[in-house]
C-alpha positions in Angstrom: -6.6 11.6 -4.2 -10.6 10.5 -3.8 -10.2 8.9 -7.0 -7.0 6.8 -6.4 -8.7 5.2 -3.4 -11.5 4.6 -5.0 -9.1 2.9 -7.1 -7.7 1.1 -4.6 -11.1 0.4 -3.1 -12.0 -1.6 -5.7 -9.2 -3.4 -6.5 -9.5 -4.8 -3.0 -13.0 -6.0 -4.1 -11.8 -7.2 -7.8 -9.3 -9.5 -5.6 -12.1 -10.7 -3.6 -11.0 -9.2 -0.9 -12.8 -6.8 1.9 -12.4 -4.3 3.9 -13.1 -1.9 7.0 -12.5 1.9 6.8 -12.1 3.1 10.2 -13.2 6.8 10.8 -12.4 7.2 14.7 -9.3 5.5 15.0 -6.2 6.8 16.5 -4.3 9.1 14.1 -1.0 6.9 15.1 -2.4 3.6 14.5 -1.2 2.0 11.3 -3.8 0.1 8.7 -3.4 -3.8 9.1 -4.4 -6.0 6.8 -5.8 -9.6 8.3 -5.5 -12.4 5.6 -7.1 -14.7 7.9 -9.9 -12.5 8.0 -9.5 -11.7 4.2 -9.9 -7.9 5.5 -8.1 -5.2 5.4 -8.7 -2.4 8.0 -7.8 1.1 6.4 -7.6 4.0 9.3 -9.2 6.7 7.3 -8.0 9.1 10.2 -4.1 8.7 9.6 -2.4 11.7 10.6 -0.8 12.3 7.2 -4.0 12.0 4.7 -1.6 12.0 1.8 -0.1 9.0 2.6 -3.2 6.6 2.6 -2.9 5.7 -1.3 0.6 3.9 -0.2 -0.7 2.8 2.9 -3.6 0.5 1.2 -1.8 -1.0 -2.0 1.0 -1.9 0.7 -1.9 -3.8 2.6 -3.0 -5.0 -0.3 0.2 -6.8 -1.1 -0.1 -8.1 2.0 -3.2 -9.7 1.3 -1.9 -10.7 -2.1 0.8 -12.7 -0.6 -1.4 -14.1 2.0 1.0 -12.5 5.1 -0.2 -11.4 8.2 1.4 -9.5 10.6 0.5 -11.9 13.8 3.5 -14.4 12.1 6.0 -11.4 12.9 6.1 -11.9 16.3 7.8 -15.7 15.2 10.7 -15.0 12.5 12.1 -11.2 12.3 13.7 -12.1 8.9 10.2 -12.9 7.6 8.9 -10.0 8.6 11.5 -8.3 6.6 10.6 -9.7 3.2 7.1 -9.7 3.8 7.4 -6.1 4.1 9.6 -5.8 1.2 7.0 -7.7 -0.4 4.1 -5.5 0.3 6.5 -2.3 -0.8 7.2 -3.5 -4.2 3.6 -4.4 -4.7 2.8 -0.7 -3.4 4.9 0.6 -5.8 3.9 -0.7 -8.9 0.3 -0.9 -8.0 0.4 3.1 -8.1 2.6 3.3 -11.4 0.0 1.1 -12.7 -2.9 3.4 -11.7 -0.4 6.4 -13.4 -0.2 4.8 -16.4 -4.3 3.8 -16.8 -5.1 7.3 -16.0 -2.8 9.0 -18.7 -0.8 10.3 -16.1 2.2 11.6 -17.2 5.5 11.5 -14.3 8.3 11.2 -16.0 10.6 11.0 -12.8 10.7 8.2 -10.6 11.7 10.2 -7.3 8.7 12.9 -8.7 6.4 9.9 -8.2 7.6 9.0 -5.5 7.1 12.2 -3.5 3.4 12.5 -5.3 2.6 9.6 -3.6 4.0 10.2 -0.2 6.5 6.7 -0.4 8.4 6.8 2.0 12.3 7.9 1.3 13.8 4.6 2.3 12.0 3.2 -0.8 13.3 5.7 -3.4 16.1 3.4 -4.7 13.5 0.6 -4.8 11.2 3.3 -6.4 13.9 3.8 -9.2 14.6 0.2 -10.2 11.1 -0.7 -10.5 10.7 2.6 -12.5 13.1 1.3 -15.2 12.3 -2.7 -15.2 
């Protein structure tokens, strides 16, 4: 898992992006990623280590698209597809990062339980599997 976020670690810089690993924060509290800041803020104390690949490409689509989370509180429909957004990207960012390591998962609901996505993304998970 080291390796994938290094991965993602340095995609975030390839993009020009940055960002802020937090070591002491609340296991509950979610990584946020600030476009206005061009940071993302990764909390490297998330209750569930294995889900911290799919937290950070998810922020990184977030920064991709340029959404933050402070518009939310302004359109609830927006905040839909802008999560939507920043799922899809998750999900092919870490088929990508399969397929330039040689690894070999054959099985898009496999892959998505390697990676810890969350089960109301498997269908998503499976389209993007086969487009």
């Amino acid at each position: 898992m080291d390796d994938l976020i290094t991965y993602l670690l340095n995609y975030i810089l390839n993009k020009g992006f940055g960002f802020e690993t937090l070591n002491e924060a609340k296991s509950n509290w979610p990584s946020v990623a600030d476009p206005t800041k061009n940071l993302i803020f990764i909390n490297m104390n998330w209750h569930n280590q294995n889900e911290l690949p799919f937290q950070i490409a998810h922020e990184i689509g977030h920064m991709i698209d340029g959404d933050s989370c402070y518009m939310y509180k302004k359109n609830y429909l927006m905040k839909i597809k802008s999560e939507d957004r920043a799922d899809t990207f998750a999900i092919n960012i870490l088929k990508q990062y399969c397929e330039e390591n040689d690894f070999c998962i054959t099985n898009p609901i496999i892959f998505a339980q390697q990676f810890c996505i969350p089960r109301r993304l498997y269908n998503v998970v499976e389209y993007r599997w086969y487009a």
